[in-house]
Every structure is written in C-alpha cells, then in structure tokens.
N, C-alpha and C positions, 0 to 999 in steps of 0.2 A: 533762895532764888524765887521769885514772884514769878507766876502762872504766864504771865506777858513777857517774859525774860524766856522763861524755860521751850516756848510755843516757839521763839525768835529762834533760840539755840535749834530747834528738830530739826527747821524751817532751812537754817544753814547747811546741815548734813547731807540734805536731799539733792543741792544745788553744788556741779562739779562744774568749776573753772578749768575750762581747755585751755590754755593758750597754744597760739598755731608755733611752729618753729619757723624762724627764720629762711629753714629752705624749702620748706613748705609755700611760705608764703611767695618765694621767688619763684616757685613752681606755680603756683595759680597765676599768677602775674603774666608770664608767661603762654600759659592758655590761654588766658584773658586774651592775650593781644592777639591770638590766632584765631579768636571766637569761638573758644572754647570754654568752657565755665564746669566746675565742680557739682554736682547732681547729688545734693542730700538725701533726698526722699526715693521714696519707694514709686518708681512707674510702671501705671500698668497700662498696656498698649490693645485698644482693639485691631487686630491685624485687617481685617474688612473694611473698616468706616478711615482706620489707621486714626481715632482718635484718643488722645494720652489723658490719665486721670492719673495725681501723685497724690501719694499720701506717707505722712509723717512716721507710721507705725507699719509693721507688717500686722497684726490685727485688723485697723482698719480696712486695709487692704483685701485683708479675706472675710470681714464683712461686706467689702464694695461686691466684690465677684460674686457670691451665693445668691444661685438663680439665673446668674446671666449665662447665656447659648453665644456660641459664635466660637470661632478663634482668638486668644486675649494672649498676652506676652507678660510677663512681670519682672520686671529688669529689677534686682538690684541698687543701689545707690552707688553712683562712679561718675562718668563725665557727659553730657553736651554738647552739643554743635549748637552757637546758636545763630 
C-alpha cells in the first residue's frame, strides 16, 4: 500500500457516518412545522445583556467564558424556538 493510499485509509476511520432514522427524521419535521428546530451546539447565554454565543465543542466554550463576569447560562445541545 502507497503512503497516499494508507493516509486515505486513516483519513476514513476518523470520519463516522450518522444516518438519522426515519422516525427521527419525522420527529424533526414535525418541530420544524411548529418552529421548533434541533440545537446541535453548545449555547452559552449572557442572562444580563440575554445575548447567545454557540459553539461546536464544550472546550471552546470554556475557552469563550474565562475571564468573563456577569450571569452566563450554558445550555446543553436540545431544541429551539425559532
């Protein structure tokens, strides 16, 4: 196996195919039409200014916060109003 082959094959292992199920999908759908939408990321909420910063990682996240003062919220990843 060539170096470009082997690099391709890591490159695959790292990468995991979700597929959604069927009644998953009829469940989003469903929020969807109520304006409701599925919330990947990590929100953190200033309860004061009430303004939202999301982020993809919980690290990120507790790099955003260090240092900041106030009242802040850090919801989890779940659902939207939107």
């Amino acid at each position: 196996m060539t170096e470009e082959e082997q690099e391709h094959v890591s490159d695959d292992r790292g990468q995991i195919i979700r597929k959604k199920s069927r009644l998953r999908r009829e469940i989003e759908d469903v929020l969807q039409q109520k304006g409701i939408s599925v919330e990947s990321r990590i929100t953190i909420i200033n309860l004061d200014s009430k303004e939202s910063f999301y982020f993809d990682d919980y690290a990120g996240a507790m790099q955003f916060m260090k240092g900041k003062k106030g009242r802040w919220y850090l919801a989890t990843p779940g659902i939207r109003r939107d």
